[in-house]
C-alpha positions in Angstrom: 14.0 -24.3 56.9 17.8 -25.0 55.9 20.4 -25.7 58.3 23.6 -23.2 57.9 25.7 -26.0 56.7 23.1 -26.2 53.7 22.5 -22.6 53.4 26.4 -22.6 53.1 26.4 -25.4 50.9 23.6 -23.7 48.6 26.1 -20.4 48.4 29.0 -22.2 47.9 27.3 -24.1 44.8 25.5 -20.8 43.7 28.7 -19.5 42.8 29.9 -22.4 41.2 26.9 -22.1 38.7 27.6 -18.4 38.3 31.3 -19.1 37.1 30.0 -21.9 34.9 27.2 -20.0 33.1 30.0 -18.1 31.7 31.3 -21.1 29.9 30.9 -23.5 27.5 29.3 -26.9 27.8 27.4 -26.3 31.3 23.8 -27.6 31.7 21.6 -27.7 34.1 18.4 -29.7 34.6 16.0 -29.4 37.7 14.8 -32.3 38.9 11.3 -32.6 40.8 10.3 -36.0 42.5 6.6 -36.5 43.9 4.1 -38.6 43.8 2.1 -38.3 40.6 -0.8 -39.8 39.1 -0.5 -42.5 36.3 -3.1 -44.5 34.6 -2.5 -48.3 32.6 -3.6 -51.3 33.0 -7.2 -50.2 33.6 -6.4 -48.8 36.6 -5.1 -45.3 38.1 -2.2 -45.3 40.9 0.3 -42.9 42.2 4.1 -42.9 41.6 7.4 -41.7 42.7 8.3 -39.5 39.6 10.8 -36.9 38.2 8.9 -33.9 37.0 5.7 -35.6 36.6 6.9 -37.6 33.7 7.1 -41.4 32.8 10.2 -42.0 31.9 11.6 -39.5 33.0 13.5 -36.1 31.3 16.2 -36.8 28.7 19.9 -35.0 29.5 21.2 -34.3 26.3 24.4 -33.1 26.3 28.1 -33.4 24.7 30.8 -35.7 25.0 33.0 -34.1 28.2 30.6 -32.0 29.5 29.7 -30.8 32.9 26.2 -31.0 34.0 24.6 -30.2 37.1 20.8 -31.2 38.0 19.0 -29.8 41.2 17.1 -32.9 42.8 14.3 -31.6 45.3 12.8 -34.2 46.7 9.0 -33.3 47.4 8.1 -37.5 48.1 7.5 -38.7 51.5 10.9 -40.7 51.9 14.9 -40.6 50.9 16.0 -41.0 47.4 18.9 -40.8 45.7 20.0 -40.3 42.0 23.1 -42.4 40.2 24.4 -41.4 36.4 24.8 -44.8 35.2 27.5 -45.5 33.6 29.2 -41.9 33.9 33.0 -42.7 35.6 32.8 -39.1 37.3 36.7 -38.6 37.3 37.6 -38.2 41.1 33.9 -37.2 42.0 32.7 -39.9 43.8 30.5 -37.6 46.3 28.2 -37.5 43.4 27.7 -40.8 42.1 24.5 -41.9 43.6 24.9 -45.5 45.6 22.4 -44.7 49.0 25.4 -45.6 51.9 28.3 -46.7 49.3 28.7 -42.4 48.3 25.9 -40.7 50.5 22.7 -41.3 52.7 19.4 -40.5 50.7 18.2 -37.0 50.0 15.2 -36.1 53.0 12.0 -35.8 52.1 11.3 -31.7 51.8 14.9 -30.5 50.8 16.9 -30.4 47.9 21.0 -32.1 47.0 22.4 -30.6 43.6 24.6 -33.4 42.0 27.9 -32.1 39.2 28.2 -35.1 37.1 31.4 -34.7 35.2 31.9 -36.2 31.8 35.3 -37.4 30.2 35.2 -40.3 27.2 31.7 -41.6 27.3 29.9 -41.0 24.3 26.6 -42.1 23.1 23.6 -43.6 25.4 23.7 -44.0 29.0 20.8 -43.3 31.9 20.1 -42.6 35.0 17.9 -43.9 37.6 17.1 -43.6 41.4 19.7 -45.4 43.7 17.6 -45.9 46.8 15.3 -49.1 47.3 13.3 -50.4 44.3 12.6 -46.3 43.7 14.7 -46.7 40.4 11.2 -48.6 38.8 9.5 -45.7 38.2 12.3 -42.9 38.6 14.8 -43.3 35.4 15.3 -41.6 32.3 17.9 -41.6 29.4 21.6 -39.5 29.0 22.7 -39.0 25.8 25.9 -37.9 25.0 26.9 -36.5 21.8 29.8 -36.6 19.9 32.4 -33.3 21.2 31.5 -30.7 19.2 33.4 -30.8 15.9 33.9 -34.5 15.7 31.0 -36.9 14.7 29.9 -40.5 14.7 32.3 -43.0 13.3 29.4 -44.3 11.4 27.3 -42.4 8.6 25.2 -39.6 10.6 21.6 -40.9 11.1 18.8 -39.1 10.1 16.9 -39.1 13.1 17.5 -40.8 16.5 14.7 -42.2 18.8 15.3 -42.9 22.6 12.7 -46.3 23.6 13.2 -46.5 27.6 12.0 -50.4 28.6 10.7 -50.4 32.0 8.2 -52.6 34.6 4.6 -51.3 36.0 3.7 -53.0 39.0 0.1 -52.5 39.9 1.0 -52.4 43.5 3.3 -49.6 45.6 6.7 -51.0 44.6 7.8 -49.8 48.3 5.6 -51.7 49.5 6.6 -55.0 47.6 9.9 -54.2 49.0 9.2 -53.9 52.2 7.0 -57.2 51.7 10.1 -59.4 50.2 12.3 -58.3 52.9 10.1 -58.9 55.7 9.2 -62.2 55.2 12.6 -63.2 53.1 10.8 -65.2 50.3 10.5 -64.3 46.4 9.9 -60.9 45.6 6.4 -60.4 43.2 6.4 -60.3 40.0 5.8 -57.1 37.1 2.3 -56.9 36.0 3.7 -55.4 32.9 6.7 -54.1 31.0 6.5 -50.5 29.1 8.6 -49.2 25.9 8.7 -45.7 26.7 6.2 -45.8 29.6 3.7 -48.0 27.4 2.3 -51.5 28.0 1.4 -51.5 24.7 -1.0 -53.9 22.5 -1.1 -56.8 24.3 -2.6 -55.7 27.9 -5.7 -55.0 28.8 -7.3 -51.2 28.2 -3.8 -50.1 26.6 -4.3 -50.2 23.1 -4.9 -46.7 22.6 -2.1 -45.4 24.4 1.0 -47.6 22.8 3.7 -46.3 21.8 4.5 -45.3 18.0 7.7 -44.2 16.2 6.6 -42.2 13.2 9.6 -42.9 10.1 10.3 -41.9 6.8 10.2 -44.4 3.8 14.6 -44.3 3.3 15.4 -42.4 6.3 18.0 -43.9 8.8 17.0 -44.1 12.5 19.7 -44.3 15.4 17.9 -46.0 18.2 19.2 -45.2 21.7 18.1 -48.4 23.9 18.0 -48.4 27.5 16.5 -51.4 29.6 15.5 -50.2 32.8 13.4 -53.1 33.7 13.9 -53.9 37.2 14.7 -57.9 37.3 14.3 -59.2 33.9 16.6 -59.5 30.9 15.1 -58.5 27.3 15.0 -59.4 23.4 14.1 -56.6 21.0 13.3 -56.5 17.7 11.6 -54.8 14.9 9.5 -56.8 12.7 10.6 -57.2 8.8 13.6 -54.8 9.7 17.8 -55.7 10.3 19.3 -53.5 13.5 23.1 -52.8 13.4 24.2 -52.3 16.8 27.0 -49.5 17.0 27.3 -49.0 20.7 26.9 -50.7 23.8 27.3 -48.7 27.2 28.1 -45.3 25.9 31.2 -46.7 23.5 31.1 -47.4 20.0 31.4 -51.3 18.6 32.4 -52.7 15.4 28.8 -52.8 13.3 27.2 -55.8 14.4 24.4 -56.4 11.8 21.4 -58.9 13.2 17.3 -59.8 13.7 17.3 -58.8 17.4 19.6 -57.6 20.5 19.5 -58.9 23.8 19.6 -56.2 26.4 20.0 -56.9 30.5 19.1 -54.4 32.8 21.5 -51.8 33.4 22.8 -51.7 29.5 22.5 -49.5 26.8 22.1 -50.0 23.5 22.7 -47.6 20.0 21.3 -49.3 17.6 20.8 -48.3 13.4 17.6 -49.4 11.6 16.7 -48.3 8.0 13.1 -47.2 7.2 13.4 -49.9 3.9 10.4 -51.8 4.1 7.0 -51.0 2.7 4.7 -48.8 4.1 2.6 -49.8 7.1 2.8 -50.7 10.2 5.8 -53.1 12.2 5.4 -54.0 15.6 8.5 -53.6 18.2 8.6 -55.6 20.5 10.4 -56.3 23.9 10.5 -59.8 25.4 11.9 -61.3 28.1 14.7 -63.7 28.2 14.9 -66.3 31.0 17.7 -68.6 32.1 17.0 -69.4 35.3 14.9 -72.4 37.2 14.4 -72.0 40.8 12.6 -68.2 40.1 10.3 -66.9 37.9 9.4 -64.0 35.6 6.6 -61.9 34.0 5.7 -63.8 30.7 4.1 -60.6 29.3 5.7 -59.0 26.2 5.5 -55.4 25.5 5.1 -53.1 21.8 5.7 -50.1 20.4 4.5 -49.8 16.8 7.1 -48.5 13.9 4.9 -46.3 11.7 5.7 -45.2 8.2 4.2 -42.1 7.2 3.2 -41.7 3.8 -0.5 -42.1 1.9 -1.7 -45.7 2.5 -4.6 -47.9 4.2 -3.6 -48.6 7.8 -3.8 -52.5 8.4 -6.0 -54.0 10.4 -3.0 -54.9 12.7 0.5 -54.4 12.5 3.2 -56.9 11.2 4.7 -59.1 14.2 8.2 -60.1 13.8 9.1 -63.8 13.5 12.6 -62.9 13.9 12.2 -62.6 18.0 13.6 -65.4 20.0 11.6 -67.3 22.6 11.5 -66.4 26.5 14.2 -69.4 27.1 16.5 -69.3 23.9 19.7 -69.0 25.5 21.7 -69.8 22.5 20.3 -66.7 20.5 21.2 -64.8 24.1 25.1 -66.0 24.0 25.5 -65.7 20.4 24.7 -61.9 20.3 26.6 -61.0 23.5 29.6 -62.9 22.1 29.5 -61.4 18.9 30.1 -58.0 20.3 33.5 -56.2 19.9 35.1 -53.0 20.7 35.5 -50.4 17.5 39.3 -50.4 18.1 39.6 -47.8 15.3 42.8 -44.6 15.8 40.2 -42.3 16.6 38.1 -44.8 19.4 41.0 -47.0 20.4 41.2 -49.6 23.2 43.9 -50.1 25.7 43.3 -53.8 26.9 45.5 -54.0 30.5 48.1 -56.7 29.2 50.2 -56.9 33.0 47.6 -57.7 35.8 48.3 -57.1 39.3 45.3 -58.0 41.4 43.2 -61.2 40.3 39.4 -61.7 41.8 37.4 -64.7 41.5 34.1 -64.2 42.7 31.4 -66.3 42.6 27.8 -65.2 42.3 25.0 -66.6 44.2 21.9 -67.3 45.7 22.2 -67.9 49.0 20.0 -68.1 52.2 20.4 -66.3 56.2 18.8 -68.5 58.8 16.1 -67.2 60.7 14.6 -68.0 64.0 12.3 -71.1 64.4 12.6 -71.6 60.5 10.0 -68.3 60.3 11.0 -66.7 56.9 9.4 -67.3 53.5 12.1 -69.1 51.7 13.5 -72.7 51.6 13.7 -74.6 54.7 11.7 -71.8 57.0 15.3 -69.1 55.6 15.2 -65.8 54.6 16.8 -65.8 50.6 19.9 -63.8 50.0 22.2 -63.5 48.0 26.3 -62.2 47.7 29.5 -62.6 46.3 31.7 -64.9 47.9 29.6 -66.0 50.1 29.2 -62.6 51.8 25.7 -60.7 51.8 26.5 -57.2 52.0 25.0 -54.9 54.7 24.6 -51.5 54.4 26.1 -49.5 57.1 24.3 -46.2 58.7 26.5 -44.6 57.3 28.1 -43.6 53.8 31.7 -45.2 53.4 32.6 -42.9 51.2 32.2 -40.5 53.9 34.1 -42.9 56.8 36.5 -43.6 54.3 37.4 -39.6 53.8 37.2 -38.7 57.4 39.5 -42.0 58.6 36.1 -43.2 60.8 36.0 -46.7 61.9 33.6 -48.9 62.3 31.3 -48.9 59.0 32.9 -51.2 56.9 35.8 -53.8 57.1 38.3 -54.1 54.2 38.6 -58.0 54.0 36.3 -58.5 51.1 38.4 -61.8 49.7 39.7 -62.4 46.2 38.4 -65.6 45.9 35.5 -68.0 47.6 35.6 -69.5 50.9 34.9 -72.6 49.6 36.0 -74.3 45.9 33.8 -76.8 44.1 32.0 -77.5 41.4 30.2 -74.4 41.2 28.4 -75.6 38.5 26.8 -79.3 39.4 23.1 -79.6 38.7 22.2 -80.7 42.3 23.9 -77.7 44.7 20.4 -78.2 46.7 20.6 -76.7 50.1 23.7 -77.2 52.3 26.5 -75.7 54.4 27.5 -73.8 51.4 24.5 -71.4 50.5 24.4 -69.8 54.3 26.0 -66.7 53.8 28.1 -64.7 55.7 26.4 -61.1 56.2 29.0 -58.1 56.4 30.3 -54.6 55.3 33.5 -55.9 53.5 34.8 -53.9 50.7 37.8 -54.2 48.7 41.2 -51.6 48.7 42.7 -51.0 45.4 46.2 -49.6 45.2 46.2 -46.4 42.3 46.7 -47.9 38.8 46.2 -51.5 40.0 45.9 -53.5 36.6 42.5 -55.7 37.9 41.0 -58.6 36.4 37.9 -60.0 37.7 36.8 -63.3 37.0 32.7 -64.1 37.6 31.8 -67.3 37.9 28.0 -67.6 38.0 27.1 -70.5 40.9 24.1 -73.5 40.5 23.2 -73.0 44.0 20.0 -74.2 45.2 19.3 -74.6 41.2 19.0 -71.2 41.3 21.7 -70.6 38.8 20.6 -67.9 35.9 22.6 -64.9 34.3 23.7 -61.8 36.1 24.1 -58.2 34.8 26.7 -57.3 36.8 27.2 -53.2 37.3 30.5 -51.6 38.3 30.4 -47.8 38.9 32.8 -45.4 38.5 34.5 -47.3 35.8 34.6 -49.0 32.0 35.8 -52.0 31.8 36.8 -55.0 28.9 35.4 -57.7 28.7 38.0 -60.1 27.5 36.2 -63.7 28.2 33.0 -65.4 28.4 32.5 -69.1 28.7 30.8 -71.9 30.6 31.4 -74.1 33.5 33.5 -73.6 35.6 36.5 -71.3 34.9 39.5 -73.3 34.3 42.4 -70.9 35.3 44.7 -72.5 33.0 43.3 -72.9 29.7 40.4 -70.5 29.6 42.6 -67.5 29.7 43.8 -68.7 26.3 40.7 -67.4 24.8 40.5 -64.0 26.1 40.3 -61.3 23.5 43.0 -58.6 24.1 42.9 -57.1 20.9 39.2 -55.4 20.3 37.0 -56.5 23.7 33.6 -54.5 24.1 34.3 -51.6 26.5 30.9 -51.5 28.9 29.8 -50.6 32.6 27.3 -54.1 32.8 28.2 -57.4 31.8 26.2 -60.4 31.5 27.3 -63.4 33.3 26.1 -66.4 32.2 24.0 -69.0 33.8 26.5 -71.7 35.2 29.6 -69.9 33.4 31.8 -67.4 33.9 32.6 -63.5 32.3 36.4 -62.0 33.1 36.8 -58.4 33.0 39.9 -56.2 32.9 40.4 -52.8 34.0 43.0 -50.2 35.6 41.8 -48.7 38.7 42.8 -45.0 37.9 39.8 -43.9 39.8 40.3 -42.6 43.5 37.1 -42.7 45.5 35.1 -45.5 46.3 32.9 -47.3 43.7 29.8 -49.8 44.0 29.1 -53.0 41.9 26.3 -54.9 42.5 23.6 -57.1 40.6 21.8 -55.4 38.5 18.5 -57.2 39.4 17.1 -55.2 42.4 16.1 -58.3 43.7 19.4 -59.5 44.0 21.0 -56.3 44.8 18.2 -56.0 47.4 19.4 -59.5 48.4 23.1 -58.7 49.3 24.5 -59.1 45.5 27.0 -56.4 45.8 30.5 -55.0 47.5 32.3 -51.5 46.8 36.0 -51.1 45.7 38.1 -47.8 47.5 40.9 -47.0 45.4 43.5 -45.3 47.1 44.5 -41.4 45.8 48.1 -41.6 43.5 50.7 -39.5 44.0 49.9 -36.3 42.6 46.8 -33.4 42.8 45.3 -35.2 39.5 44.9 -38.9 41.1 43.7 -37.7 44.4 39.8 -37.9 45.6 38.2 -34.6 45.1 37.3 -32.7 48.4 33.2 -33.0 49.4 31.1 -30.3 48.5 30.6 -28.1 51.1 26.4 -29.9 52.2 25.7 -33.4 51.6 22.8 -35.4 52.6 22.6 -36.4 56.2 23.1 -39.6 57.2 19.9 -39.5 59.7 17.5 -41.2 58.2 17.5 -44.1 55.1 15.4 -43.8 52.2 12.3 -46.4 53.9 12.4 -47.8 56.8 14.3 -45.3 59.7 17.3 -45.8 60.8 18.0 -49.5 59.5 16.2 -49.9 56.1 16.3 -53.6 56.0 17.8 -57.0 57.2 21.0 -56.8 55.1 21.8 -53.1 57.0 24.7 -53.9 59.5 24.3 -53.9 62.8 26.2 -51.6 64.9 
């Protein structure tokens, strides 16, 4: 039974639909999530799913848009949905974060989410916001040129969305609720999967890899999303060049090359040419590691780019020799580096020059004590992690939703522009000390309307735990004007930002021990998550939220909350308090 504030809510968005069925550029996509049946790896288990599907559906849709998707939630907990990527102009309510822009959908009742477009254009995703749910609950967004404009690159003949993702042979709730109860590492994949696929190389999943039937001469656009929950990715094809066109739903200069390296939370459009002879070429997804103190799944997973034509099928397909190895990070930092923005009259860039609010914030791996040294991690600690020192705790409830009604309480708004403590972030022995116990809180951070922001990363060697982070900012685009490593040097480094054609993206990579700087204008009012995009580390405390205040006119102010949102009652796991990092009241 609904409640009359959602049976109001349901009118109120019934008529909204009925206005916009009358116009142009209006979808609408119904979204089921249960518990369906899925069989790989030799064995048969049940997931958390949209519409029975693995990935899930594909929105499809034009460049300014407005789409609305019904999400009924027929599973046994919360969930939530995020458009990844998507800035929603003004529309926070609807962006996804579980407690940053609304508590999880209940089990048994249905939240309808607008998701308004403006300048993205090309391939985005979205993905489950609640828990580790996003592992099996994902699924692309592509966004097409506006109608009567086209790609600033010859039009492909075909396009070809590959969604990488993990398979965990166990519940992935359960894992969860595992690694925060006991505070040590979280378990590893048992797999990955190109478009729900293991592929060749597991056991009993031969017959059920993935293939991308192509014409001899035809040009493919490849629409790349990594959805793999902790673990960045190489990709290639083998025998075949990619030329990378976008990255994060905005076009690049053509980057022509053997492979791409893809984190988790990215997007990729990518152009490969059916040139080769015909037969069989494996693609392949592999993963990249940085790291030392953690661990990954060493797995690789395949698809199989099939010609079509009359020929003898080879024993096996060809293998590309062109992939790099699990710990190249050269081949990693010399792709990312070589991106740049398109910059062109018709997709230009405009790189904030004047900055008025500076961040330094390093990124780390940290620990929270815990009585009588009983927790899984270092020393008898739970593991954490946060950003300047602070592990972020959820609060009970939304802050979008304090912030709006003026409620006090739920969040503080001293997140700091710079670390409590300034040393050589980068040494090779940071081993355990004063400096990795982190400071759990709610702290967020106020931007005034049309603050020019640059935010410097600076990735941390704590407890040798140093590796690269893909870190995700909603709500906005941002440049990414430097890259380097070590330690940031304030002075000299900012000599070699690019202001002139930066890539434009929602997720940048920062590097193990080194730093990434980022620019943007926060023209934006609502408030807007960034975290880690490694659930582990998100999971961990690897994340804060920015509330930019409304401007001065109707135009830069939040929009008002649809008329039923999700009630802040009960979380999307565990009750009332879904985990260590929630804060206590």
């Amino acid at each position: 039974m609904y409640s009359f504030s959602e049976l109001l809510g349901l009118l109120v968005l019934s008529e909204i639909l009925l206005i916009c069925m009358a116009q142009n550029n209006v979808h609408y996509y119904d979204f089921v999530l249960k518990d369906t049946n899925f069989t790989k790896l030799c064995a048969t288990k049940s997931i958390f799913a949209v519409n029975e599907s693995f990935p899930g559906p594909v929105i499809r849709v034009h460049k300014g848009d407005t789409v609305y998707v019904n999400v009924y939630n027929q599973g046994t907990y919360g969930v939530t949905i995020h458009w990844h990527g998507i800035k929603q102009p003004r529309n926070p309510w609807f962006d996804g974060p579980e407690y940053i822009t609304q508590c999880p959908i209940p089990a048994g009742t249905n939240f309808t989410y607008q998701v308004l477009l403006s300048s993205e254009e090309g391939t985005l995703f979205w993905h489950a916001h609640s828990d580790w749910t996003r592992a099996t609950v994902h699924g692309a967004f592509v966004i097409l040129p506006a109608e009567g404009t086209t790609y600033p690159f010859p039009k492909p003949d075909e396009e070809q969305v590959l969604v990488f993702a993990s398979w965990y042979k166990e519940d992935v709730m359960t894992l969860l609720d595992e690694a925060l109860r006991y505070g040590g590492l979280t378990t590893l994949s048992d797999s990955y999967a190109i478009n729900g696929e293991p592929g060749d190389f597991y056991p009993c999943s031969r017959d059920t890899t993935y293939r991308m039937s192509v014409d001899y001469g035809k040009t493919y656009l490849l629409r790349i999303v990594n959805t793999v929950q902790n673990t960045e990715m190489f990709f290639a094809i083998a025998d075949h060049n990619l030329t990378v066109v976008g990255w994060d739903g905005s076009y690049v200069k053509p980057l022509v090359c053997s492979y791409i390296m893809i984190t988790p939370g990215q997007t990729m459009d990518v152009l490969v040419t059916a040139n080769q002879s015909l037969g069989h070429y494996y693609m392949l997804a592999s993963p990249y590691f940085d790291g030392q103190a953690d661990d990954f799944d060493k797995s690789i997973t395949s698809a199989i780019f099939q010609y079509n034509g009359n020929y003898t099928p080879p024993s096996s397909p060809v293998y590309p020799t062109n992939i790099p190895g699990f710990y190249d990070i050269g081949a990693a930092t010399f792709y990312t580096s070589s991106l740049r923005s398109l910059a062109t009259p018709e997709h230009p860039v405009d790189v904030p020059q004047n900055v008025s609010t500076r961040m330094y914030i390093a990124v780390s791996i940290n620990m929270m004590k815990c009585p009588n040294a009983s927790c899984a991690g270092p020393d008898g600690n739970r593991l954490s992690s946060g950003l300047n020192n602070i592990s972020f705790a959820n609060p009970s409830m939304d802050i979008l939703q304090a912030y709006y009604r003026n409620i006090s309480g739920y969040y503080d708004t001293n997140f700091p522009n710079r670390p409590p403590h300034v040393f050589n972030f980068t040494s090779e022995d940071l081993l355990t000390d004063n400096v990795t116990i982190s400071d759990q809180g709610t702290r967020v951070k106020v931007l005034d309307y049309n603050a020019t922001v640059e935010i410097t990363f600076q990735g941390t060697n704590i407890m040798n735990s140093g590796e690269n982070h893909p870190m995700h900012l909603h709500g906005f685009r941002f440049y990414v004007v430097g890259t380097g490593t070590g330690n940031f040097d304030k002075e000299t480094d900012p000599l070699t930002y690019n202001l002139v054609d930066p890539p434009e993206a929602n997720t940048v990579p920062v590097p193990k021990d080194g730093w990434a700087t980022i620019r943007f204008i926060a023209s934006n009012p609502g408030v807007w998550y960034m975290h880690c995009h490694f659930d582990r580390h998100m999971s961990w405390g690897m994340d804060t939220a920015f509330i930019v205040k409304n401007g001065g006119t109707e135009d830069s102010t939040l929009l008002p909350p649809p008329a039923y949102m999700p009630p802040c009652e009960s979380d999307s796991l565990y009750g009332v308090r879904p985990s260590i990092f929630q804060k206590k009241e």
